[in-house]
C-alpha positions as CSV (number, residue, x, y, z in Angstrom):
1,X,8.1,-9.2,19.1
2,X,7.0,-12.3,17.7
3,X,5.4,-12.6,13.9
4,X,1.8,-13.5,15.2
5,X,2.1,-10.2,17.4
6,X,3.3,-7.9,14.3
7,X,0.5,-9.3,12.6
8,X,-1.4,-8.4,15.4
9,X,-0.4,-4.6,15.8
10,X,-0.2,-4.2,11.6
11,X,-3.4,-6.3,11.0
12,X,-1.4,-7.7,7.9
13,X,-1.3,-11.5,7.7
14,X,1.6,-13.6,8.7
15,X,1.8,-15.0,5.6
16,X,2.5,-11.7,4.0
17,X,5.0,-10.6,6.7
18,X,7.2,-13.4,5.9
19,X,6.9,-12.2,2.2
20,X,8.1,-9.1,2.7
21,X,10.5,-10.4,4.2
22,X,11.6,-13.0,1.1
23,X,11.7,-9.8,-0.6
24,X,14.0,-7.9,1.4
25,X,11.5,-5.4,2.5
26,X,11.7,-6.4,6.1
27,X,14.0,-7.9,8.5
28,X,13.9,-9.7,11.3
29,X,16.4,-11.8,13.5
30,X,16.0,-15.8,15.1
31,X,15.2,-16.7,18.2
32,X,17.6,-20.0,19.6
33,X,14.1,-22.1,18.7
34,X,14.1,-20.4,15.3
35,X,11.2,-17.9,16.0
36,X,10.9,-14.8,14.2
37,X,11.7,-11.5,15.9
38,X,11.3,-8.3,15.4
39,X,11.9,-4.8,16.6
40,X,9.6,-2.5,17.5
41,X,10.4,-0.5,14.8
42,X,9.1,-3.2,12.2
43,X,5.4,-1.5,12.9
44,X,6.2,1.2,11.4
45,X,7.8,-0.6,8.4
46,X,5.0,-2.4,7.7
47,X,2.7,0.2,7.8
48,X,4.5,2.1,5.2
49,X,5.3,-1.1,3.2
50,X,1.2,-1.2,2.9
51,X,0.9,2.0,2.2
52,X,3.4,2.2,-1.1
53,X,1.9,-1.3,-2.1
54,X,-2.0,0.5,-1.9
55,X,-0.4,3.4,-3.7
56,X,0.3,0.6,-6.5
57,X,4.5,0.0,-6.0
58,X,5.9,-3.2,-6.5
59,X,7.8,-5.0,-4.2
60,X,10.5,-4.6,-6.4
61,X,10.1,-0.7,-6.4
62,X,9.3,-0.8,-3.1
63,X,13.0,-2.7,-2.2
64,X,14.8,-0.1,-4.3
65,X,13.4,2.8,-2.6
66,X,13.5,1.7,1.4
67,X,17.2,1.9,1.2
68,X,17.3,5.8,0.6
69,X,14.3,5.7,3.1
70,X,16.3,4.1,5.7
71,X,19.3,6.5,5.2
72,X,16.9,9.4,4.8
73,X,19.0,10.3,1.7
74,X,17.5,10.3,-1.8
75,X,19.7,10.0,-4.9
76,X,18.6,11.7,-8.1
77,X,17.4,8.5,-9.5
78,X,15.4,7.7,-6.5
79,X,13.6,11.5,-6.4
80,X,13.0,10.9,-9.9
81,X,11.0,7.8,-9.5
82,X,9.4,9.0,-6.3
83,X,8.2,11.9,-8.7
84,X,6.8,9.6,-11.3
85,X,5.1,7.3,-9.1
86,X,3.2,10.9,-7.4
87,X,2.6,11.8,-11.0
88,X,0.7,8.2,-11.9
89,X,-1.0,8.0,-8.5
90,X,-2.2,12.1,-9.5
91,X,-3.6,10.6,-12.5
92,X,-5.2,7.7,-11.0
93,X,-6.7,10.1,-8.5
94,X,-8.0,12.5,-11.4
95,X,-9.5,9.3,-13.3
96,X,-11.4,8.0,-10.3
97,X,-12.8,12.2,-9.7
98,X,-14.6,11.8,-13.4
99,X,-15.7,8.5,-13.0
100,X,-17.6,9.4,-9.8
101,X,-19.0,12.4,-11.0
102,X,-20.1,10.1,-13.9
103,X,-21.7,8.1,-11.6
104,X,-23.1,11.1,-9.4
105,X,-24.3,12.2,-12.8
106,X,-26.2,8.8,-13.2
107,X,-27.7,8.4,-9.8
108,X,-29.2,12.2,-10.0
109,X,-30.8,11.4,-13.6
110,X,-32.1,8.0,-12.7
111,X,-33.4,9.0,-9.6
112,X,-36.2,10.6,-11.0
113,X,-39.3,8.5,-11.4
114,X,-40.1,7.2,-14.6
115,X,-43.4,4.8,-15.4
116,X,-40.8,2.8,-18.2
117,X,-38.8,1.7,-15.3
118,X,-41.2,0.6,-13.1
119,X,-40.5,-2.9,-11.9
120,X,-43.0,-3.2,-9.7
């Protein structure tokens, strides 16, 4: 498929398709007009490119990892910084539960009605 259709299907831009591929992350082959193509397969790539970039990798952590992906091997290193990146991403999770209870905590007292706040 061509880059505008994987863009398409993904819903990820062109322009960052072709940097994923400048960093390695994604392949794709030439067509005799010197078209991007790729296989059907790259859907799925993408997909779980954006999903390790929203869970805050780096492209560079990202390219280290999609190798042992791809092989569907893991290497004590690799485990090991799958494991840390779980643990961060646990603590982000854990930071974001207190600040919207803080928040819930907020809206519930300041939804009571109060003449000093009256902005009418």
């Amino acid at each position: 498929m061509r880059i505008g259709d994987l863009a398409t299907r993904t819903q990820v831009s062109v322009r960052a398709l072709r940097y994923y591929e400048e960093q390695g992350l994604l392949a794709s082959t030439r067509s005799e007009s010197g078209q991007r193509r790729y296989r059907d397969t790259a859907v799925s790539r993408v997909q779980l490119i954006q999903q390790l970039y929203g869970a805050g990798l780096s492209s560079k952590t990202i390219a280290e990892l999609l190798p042992c992906v791809d092989a569907k091997v893991s290497t004590p290193e690799s485990r090991e910084r799958l494991a840390a990146e779980r643990d961060r991403i646990n603590n982000q999770i854990a930071e974001l539960i207190i600040a919207r209870d803080r928040l819930n905590d907020i809206i519930e007292m300041t939804s009571r009605p109060n003449p000093q706040c009256d902005y009418e």
